[in-house]
SEGU-698626 format. One line per field, with one value per residue: y, z, x of N, C-alpha, C in turn; residue number from 1; residue in one letter. Coordinates in steps of 0.001 Angstrom, whole numbers, plus 500000, padded with zeros to 6 digits. Example, Ala and Ser with C-alpha at 12.3 -4.5 7.8 and 13.67 -1.06 7.14 Angstrom:
<rs>
nyy = c(494310;497750)
nzz = c(507800;507080)
nxx = c(513190;512850)
cayy = c(495500;498940)
cazz = c(507800;507140)
caxx = c(512300;513670)
cyy = c(496700;500030)
czz = c(507800;507870)
cxx = c(513200;512900)
pos = c(1;2)
code = c(A;S)
</rs>
This chain:
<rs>
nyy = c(102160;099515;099839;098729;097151;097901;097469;097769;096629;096582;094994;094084;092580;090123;089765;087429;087035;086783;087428;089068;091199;093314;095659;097769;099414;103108;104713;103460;103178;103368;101882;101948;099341;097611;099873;102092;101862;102864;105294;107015;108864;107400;106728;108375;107534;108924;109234;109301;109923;108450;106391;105589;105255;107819;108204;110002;111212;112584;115712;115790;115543;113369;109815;107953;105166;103453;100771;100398;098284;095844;092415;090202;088124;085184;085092;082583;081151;080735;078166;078367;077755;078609;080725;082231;081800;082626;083855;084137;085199;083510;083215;083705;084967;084384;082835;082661;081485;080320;079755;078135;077931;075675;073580;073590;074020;077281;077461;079975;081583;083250;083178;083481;082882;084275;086159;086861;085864;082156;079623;076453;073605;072368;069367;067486;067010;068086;067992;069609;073102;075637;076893;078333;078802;078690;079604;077362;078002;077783;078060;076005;073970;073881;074565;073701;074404;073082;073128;070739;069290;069194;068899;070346;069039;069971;069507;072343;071800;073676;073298;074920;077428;077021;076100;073582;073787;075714;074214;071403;068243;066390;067820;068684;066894;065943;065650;068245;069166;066624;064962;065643;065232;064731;065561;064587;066223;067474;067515;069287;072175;074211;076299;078958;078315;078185;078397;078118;080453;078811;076756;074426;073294;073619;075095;075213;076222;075064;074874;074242;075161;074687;074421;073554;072360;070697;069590;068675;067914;065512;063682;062522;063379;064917;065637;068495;069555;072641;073225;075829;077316;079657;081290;080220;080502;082010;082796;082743;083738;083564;084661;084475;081728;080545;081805;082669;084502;084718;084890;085978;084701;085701;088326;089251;089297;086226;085167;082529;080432;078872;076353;075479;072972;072899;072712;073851;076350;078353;081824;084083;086690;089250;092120;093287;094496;095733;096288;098740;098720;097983;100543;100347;097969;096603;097206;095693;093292;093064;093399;090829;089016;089831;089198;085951;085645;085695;084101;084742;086948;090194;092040;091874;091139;088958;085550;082469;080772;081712;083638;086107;087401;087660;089530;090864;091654;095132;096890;095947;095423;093287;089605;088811;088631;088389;088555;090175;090290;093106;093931;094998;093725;091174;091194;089332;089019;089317;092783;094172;093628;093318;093684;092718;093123)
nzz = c(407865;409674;413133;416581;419377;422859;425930;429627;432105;435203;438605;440838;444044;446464;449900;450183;447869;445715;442314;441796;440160;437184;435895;432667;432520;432639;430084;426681;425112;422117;420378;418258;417112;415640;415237;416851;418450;416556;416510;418763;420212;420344;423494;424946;426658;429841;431507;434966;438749;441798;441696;439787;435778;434133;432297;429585;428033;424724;425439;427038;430248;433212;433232;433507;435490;435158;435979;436125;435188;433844;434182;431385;428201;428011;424829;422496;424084;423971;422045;419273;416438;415174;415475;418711;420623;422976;426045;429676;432922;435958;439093;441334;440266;439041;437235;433818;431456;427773;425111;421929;418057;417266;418661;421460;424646;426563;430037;431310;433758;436345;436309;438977;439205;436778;436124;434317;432362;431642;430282;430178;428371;427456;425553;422923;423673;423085;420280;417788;417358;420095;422032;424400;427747;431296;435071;437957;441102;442895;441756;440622;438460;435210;433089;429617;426649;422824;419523;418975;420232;422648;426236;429031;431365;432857;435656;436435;437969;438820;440459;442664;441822;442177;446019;448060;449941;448130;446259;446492;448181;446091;443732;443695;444145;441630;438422;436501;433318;433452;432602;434069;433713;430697;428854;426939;425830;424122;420539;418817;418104;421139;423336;425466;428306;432179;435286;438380;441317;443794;442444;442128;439866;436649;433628;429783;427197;423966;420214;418799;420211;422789;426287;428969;431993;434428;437733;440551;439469;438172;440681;440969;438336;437345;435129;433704;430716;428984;426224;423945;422137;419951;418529;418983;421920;422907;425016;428321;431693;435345;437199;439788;442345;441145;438988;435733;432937;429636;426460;423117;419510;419178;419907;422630;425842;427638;430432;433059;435247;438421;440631;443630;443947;442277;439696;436340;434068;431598;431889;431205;428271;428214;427286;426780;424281;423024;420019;417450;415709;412249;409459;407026;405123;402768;402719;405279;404442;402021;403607;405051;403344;402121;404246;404590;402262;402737;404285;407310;409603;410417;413359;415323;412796;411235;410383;408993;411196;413676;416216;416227;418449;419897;421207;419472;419609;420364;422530;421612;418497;416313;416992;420388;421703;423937;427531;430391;433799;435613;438562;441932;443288;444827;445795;445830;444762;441953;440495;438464;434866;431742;428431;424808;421340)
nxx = c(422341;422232;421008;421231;419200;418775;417739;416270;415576;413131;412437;410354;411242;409845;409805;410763;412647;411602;410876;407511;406760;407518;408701;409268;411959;412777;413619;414286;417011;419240;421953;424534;425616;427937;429771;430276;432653;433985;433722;433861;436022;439490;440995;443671;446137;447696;450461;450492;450137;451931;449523;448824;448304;446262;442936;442287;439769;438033;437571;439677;439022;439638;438274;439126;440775;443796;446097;449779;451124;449606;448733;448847;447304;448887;450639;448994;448065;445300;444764;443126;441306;439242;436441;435790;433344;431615;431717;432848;432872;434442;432698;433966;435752;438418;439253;437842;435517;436214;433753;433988;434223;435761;434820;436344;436508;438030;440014;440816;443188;444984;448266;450105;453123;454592;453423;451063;448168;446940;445732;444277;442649;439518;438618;437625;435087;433331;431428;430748;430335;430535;428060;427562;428541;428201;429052;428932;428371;429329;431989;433679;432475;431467;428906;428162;426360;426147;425772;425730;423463;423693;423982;426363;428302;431407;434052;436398;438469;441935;444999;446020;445001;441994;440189;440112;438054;436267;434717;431867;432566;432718;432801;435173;437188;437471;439736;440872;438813;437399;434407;431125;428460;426217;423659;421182;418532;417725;417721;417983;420105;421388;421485;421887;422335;422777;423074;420759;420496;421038;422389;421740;420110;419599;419655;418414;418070;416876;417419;414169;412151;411917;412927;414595;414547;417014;417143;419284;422220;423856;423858;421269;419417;416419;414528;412778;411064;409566;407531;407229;404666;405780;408657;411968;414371;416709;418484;419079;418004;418393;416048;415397;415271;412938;411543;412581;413949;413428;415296;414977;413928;411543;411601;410504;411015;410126;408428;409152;408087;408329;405945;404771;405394;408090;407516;407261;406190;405343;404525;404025;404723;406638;406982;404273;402257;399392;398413;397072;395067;394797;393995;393664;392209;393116;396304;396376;396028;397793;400461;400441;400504;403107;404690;404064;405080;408320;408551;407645;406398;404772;405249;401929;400346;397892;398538;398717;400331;400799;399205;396999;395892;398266;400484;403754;407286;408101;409787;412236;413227;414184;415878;416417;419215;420457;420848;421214;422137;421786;423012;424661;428032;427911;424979;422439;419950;418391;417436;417277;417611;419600;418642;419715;420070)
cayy = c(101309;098896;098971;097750;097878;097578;097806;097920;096408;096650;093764;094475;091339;090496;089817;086120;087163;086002;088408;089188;092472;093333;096543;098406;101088;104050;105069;102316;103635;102541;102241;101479;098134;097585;101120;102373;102117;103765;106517;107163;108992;106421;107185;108526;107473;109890;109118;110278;110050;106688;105768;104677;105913;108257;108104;111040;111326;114040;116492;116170;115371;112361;109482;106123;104892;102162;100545;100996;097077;095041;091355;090007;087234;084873;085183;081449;080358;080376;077655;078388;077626;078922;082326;082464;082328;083058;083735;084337;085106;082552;083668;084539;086157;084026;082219;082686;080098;080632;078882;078403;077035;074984;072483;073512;074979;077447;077690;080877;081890;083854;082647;084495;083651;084240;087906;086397;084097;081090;078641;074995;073364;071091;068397;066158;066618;068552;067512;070772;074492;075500;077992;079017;078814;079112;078932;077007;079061;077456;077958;074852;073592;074591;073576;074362;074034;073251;072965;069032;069115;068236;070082;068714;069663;069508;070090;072948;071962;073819;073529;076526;078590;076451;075438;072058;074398;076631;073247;070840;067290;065445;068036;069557;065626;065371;066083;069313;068775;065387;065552;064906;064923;065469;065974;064674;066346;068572;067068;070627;072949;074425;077571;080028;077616;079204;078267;078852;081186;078074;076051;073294;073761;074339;075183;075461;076376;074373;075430;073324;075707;073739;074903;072653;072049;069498;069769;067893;067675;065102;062938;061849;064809;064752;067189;068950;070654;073445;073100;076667;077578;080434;080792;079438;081353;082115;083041;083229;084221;083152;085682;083799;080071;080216;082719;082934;085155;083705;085913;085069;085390;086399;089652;089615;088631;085842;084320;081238;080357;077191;076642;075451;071222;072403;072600;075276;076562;079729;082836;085470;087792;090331;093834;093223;095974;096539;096363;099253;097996;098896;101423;099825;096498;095942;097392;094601;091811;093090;093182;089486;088463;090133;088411;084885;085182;085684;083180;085500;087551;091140;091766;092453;090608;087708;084367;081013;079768;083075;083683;087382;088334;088169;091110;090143;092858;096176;097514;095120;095475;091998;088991;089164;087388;088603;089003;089884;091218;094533;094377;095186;092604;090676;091054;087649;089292;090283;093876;094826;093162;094676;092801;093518;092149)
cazz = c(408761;410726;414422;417991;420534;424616;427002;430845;432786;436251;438954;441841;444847;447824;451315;449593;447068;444443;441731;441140;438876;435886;434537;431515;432634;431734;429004;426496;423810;420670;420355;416880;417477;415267;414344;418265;418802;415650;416487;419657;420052;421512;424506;425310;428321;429873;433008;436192;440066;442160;441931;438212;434557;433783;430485;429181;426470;423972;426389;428324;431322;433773;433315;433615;436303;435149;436848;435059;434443;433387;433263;429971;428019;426967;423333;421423;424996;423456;420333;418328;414639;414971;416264;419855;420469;424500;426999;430835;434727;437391;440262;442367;438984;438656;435965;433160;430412;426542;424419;420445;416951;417327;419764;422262;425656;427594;430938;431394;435094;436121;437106;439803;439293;435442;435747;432714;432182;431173;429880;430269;427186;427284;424458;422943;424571;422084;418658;417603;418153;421731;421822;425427;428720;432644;435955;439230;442233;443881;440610;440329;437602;434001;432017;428291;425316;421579;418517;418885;420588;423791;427520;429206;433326;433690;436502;436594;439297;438911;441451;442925;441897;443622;446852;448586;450261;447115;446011;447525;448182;444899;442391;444305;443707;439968;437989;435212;432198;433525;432408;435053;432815;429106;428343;425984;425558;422619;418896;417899;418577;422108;424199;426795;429620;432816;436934;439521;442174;444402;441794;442228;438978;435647;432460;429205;425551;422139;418836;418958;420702;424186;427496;429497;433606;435546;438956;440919;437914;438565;441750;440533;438093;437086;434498;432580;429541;428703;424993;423502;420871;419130;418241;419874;422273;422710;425903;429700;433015;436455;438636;441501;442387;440662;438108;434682;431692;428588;425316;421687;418404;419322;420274;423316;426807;428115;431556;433003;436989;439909;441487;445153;443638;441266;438253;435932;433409;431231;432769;430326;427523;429125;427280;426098;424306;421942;418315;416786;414051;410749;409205;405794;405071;401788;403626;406038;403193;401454;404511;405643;401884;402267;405273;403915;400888;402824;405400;408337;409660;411254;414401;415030;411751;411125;409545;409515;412325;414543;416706;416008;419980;420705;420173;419537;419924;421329;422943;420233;416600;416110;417770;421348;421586;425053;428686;431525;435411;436713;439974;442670;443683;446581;446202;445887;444660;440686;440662;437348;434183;430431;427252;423638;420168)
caxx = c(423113;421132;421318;420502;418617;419350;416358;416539;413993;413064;411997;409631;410495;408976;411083;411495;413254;410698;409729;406442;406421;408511;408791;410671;413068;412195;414155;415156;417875;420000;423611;425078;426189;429631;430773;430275;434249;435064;432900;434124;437684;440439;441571;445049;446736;448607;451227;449800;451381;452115;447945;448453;447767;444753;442988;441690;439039;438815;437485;440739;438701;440215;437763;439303;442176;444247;447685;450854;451437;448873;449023;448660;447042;449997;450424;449538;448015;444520;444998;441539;441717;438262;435546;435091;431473;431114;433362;432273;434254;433878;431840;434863;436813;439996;439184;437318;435757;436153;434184;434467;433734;436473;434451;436937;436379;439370;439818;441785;443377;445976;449789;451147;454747;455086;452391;450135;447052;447321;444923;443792;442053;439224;439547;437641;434259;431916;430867;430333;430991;430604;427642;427085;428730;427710;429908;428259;428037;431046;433475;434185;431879;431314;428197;428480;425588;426488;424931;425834;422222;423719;424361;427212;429483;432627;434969;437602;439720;442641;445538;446714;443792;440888;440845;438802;436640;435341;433722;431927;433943;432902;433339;436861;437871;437834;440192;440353;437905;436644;432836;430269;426902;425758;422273;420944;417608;417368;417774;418411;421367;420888;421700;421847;422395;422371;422693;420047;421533;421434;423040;420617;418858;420524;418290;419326;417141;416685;416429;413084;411259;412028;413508;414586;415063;417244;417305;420533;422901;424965;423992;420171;419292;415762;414345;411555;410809;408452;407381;406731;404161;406474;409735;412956;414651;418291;419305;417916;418331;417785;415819;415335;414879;411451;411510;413474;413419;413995;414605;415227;413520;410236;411916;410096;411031;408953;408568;408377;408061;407802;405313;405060;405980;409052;406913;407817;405415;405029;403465;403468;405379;407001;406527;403064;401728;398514;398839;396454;394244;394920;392808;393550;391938;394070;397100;397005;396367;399660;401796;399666;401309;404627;405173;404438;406288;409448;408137;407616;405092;405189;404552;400517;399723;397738;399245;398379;401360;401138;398146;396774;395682;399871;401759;404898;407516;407954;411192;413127;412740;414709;415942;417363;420634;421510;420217;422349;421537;422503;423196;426057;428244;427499;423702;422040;418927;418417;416166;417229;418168;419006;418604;420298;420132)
cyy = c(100702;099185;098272;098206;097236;098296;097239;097780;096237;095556;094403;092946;091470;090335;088496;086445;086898;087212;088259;090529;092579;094644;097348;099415;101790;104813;103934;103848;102962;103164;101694;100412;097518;099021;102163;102522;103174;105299;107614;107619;107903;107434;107467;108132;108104;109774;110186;110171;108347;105768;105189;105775;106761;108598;109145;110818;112407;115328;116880;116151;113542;111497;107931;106109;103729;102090;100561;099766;096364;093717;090937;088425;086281;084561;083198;080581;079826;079838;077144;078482;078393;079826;081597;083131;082736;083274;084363;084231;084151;083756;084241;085531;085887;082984;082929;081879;080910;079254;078934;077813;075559;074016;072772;074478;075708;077855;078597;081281;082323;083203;083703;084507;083835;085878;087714;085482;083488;080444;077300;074779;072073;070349;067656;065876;066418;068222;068224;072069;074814;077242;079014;078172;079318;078053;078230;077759;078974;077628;077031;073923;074373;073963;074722;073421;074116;072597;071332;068730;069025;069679;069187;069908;069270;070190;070862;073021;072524;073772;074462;077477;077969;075833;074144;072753;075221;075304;072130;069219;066411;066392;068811;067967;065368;066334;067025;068713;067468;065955;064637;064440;065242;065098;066212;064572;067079;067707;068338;071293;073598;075870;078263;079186;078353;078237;078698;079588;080375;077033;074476;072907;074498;074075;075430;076126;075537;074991;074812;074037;075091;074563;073923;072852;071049;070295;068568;067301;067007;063345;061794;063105;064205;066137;067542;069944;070955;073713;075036;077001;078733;080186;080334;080423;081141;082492;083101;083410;084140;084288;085779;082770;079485;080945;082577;083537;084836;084637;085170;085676;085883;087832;090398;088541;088140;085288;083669;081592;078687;077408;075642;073654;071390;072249;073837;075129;077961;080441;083351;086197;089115;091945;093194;094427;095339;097015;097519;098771;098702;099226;100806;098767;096003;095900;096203;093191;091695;092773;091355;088484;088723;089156;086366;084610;085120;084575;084036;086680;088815;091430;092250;091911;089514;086888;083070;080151;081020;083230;085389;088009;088179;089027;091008;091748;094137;097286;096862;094931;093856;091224;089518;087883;087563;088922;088934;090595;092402;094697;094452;093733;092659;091096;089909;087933;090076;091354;094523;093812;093937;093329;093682;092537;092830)
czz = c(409812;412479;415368;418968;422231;425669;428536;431587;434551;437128;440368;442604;446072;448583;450700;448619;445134;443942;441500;440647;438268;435239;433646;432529;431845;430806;427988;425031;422771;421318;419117;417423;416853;414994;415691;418434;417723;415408;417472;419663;420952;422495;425046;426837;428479;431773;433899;437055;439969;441573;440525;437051;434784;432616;430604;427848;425567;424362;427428;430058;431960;433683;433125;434718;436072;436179;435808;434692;434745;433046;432560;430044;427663;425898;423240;422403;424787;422368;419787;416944;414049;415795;418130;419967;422062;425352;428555;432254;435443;438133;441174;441370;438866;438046;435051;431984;428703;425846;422378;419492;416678;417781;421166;423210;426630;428691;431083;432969;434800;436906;437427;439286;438157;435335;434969;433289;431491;430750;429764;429281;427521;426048;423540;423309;423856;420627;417446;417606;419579;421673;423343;426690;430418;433610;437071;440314;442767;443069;440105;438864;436454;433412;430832;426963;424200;420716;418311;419492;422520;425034;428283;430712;433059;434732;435835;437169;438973;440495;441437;442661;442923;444529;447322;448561;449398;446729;447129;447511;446485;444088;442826;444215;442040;439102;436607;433953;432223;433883;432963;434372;431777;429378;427398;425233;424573;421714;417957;418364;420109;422766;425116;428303;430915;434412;437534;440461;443505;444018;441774;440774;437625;434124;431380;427745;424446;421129;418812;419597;422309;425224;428619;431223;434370;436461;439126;440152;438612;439608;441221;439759;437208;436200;433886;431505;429172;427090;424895;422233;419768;418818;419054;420128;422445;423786;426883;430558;434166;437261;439469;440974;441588;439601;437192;433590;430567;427285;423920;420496;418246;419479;421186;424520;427402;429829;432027;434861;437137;440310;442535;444645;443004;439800;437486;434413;432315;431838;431738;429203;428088;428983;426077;425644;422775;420958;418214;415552;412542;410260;407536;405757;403874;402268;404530;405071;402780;402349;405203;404289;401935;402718;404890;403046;401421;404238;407268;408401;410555;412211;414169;413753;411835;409980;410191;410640;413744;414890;416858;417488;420437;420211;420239;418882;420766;421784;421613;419141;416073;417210;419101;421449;423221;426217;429817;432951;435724;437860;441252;443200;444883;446742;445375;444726;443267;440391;439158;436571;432505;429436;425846;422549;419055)
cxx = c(422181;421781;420516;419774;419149;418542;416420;415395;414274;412290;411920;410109;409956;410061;411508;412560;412687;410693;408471;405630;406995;408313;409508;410731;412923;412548;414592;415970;418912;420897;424005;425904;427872;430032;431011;431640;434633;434286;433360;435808;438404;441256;443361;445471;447766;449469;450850;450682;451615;450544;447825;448269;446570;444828;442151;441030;439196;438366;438785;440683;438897;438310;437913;440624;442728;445552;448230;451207;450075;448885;448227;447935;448347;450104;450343;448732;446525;444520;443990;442247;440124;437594;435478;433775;431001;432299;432050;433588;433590;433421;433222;436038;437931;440514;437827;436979;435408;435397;433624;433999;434787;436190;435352;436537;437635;438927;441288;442034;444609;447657;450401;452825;455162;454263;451795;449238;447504;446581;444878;442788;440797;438565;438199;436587;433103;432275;431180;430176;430214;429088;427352;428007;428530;428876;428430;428349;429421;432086;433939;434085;431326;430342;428307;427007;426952;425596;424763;424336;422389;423960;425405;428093;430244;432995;436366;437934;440410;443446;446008;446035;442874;441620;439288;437609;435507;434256;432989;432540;433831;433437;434835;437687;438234;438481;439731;439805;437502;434998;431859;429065;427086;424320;421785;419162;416684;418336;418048;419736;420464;421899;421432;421659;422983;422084;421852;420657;422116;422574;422806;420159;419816;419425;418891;417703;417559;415686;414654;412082;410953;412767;413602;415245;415416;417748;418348;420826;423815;424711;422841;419224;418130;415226;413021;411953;409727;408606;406800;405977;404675;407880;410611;413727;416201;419642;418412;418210;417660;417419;415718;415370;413780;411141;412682;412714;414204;413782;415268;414154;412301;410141;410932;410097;410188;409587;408441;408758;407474;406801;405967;406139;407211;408265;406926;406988;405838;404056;403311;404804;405581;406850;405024;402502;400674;398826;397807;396499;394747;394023;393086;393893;393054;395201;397472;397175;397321;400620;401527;400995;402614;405180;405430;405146;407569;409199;408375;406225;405786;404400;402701;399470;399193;398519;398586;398951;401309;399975;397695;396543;397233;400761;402567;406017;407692;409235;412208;412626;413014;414851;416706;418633;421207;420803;421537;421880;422314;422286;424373;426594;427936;425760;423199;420825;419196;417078;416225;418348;418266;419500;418954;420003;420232)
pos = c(1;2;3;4;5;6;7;8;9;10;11;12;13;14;15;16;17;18;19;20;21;22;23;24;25;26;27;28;29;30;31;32;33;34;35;36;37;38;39;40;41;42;43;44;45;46;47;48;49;50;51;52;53;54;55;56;57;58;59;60;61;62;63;64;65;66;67;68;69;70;71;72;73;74;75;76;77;78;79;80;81;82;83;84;85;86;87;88;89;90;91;92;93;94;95;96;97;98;99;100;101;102;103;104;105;106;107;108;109;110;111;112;113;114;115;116;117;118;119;120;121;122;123;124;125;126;127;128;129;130;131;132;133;134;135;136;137;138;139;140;141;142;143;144;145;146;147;148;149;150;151;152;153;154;155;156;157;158;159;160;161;162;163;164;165;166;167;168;169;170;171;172;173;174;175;176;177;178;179;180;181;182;183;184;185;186;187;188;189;190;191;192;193;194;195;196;197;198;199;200;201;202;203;204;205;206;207;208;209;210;211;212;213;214;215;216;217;218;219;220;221;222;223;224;225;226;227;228;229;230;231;232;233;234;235;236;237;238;239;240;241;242;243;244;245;246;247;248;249;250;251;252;253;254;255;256;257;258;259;260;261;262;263;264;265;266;267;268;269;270;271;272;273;274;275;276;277;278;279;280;281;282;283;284;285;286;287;288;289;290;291;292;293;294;295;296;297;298;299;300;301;302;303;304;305;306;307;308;309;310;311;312;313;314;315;316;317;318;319;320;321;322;323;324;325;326;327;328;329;330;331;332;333;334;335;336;337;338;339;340;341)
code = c(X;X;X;X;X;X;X;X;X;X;X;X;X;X;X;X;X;X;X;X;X;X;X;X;X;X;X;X;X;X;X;X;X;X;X;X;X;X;X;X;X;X;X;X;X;X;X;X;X;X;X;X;X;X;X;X;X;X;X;X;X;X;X;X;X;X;X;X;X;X;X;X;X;X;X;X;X;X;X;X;X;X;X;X;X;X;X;X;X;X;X;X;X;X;X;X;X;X;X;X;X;X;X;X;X;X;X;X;X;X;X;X;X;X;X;X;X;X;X;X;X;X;X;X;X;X;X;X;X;X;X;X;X;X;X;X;X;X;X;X;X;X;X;X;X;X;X;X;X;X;X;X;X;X;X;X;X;X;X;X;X;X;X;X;X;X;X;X;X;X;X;X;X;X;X;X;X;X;X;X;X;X;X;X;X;X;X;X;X;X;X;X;X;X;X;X;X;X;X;X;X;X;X;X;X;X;X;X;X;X;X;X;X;X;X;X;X;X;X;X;X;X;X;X;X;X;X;X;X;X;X;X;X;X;X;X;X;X;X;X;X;X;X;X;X;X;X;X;X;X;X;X;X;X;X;X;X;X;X;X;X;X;X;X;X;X;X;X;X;X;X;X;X;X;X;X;X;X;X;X;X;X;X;X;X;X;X;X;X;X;X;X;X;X;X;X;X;X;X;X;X;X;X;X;X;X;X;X;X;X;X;X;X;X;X;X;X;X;X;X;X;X;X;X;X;X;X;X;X;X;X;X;X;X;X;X;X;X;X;X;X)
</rs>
């Protein structure tokens, strides 16, 4: 049974907030990636006092507190004919965006006077299935990749959830799923798009081996892209204003950084580690051959497209599909992030 891996890395900053260290957490460990639930006993819930339900595991020891009503999704209110490929919470948590193979993006929130979410649809925009979604700082704004090549804002005004002040006056003016930008700078499918913590600065990835940065999306939004010599990455994450980590099929987190002008470069591969030589010369010829015949190379090996001094690898056996921050709410500052695939 194949599984996964999920590695926990650690981030040294200064009083700016900049990082400038990175290191693994000191344990990384597997989790069986689909069979994890059915491994695991389900939990009984068992009526407690006024304070709500408690769920008991199969120890019989109290280890969850729910409430005794729960509002619901409303059945039929999400209308996908097709997979949901992302889903994400606004920044203040009273909405959330879905989005799908369907081309369609939902904007889910909750209605006080009915006790259920509800959902808002937007229509009509993307090409293509919807592969990645990010909120803006203020809630207001949604940018969304898809395989259509493109990056694209809209506004989620809602009334009665947002208010003027969460946004600022242009995008708290336009109405729900009216689309401020597309971006059309990748020719390939694209992903893991992703806010600065200022929300200045929105970056996204292409199949293409590209990464791309516009600054002020929207008003006069000017951009770059950092061409990479390996594979194409799949997801990334803002660590500061100047720092992002970008992971994907190299199965090894790389990093890129600003300098002082706004110019954003590659620094480095993030768990670098020392291949040991192979003590058998034929040994490596066969696995050199393996590797080409199925058009791939393993890590530490030479090949004609793969540069032998990069060790590629390490904590992740395969691709990474996922990066996310661990840290408490209400801190501005990301000190720890964990990656899966």
């Amino acid at each position: 049974m194949e599984r996964g891996w999920r590695q926990e890395w650690w981030i040294q900053v200064d009083s700016k907030g900049d990082g400038f260290g990175i290191q693994t957490w000191p344990e990384a460990f597997r989790y069986p990636n689909p069979d994890l639930e059915k491994k695991v006993k389900q939990l009984e819930l068992r009526r407690g006092g006024g304070e709500g339900d408690i769920a008991h595991g199969g120890g019989g020891n109290p280890s969850v507190r729910a409430v005794h009503h729960l509002p619901c999704l409303e059945p039929g209110s999400i209308q996908l004919n097709r997979a949901a490929l992302c889903v994400q919470w606004s920044p203040k948590e009273n909405k959330f965006a879905v989005g799908s193979g369907a081309k369609i993006v939902c904007i889910c929130y909750y209605e006080q006077e009915n006790n259920w979410w509800v959902s808002k649809l937007i229509r009509k925009k993307h090409n293509s299935s919807v592969t990645s979604v990010a909120w803006h700082p203020k809630n207001i704004l949604l940018a969304t990749t898809s395989t259509d090549g493109k990056c694209r804002v809209f506004s989620t005004f809602i009334k009665g959830v947002d208010s003027r002040e969460s946004g600022s006056s242009s995008s708290s003016d336009l109405k729900f799923g009216e689309q401020i930008a597309q971006l059309d700078l990748s020719y390939t499918w694209s992903f893991g798009v992703r806010w600065s913590p200022s929300g200045n600065t929105l970056a996204y990835a292409g199949h293409n081996s590209m990464i791309y940065f516009i600054d002020d999306v929207g008003s006069s939004p000017s951009a770059q892209s950092v061409a990479l010599r390996d594979l194409p990455l799949r997801d990334i994450l803002f660590v500061s204003e100047k720092m992002v980590i970008g992971v994907g099929f190299d199965c090894n987190p790389i990093i890129f950084t600003a300098d002082q002008t706004g110019l954003w470069s590659f620094l480095k591969f993030l768990d670098e580690r020392k291949t040991a030589p192979s003590s058998s010369k034929y040994g490596s010829q066969f696995s050199e051959a393996f590797g080409k015949l199925y058009g791939q190379s393993k890590p530490g090996t030479n090949s004609d497209t793969v540069e032998s001094s990069r060790a590629r690898g390490g904590a992740h056996e395969n691709c990474i599909s996922c990066i996310v921050p661990l840290r408490k709410p209400g801190d501005p500052v990301v000190r720890r992030f964990s990656t899966s695939g």
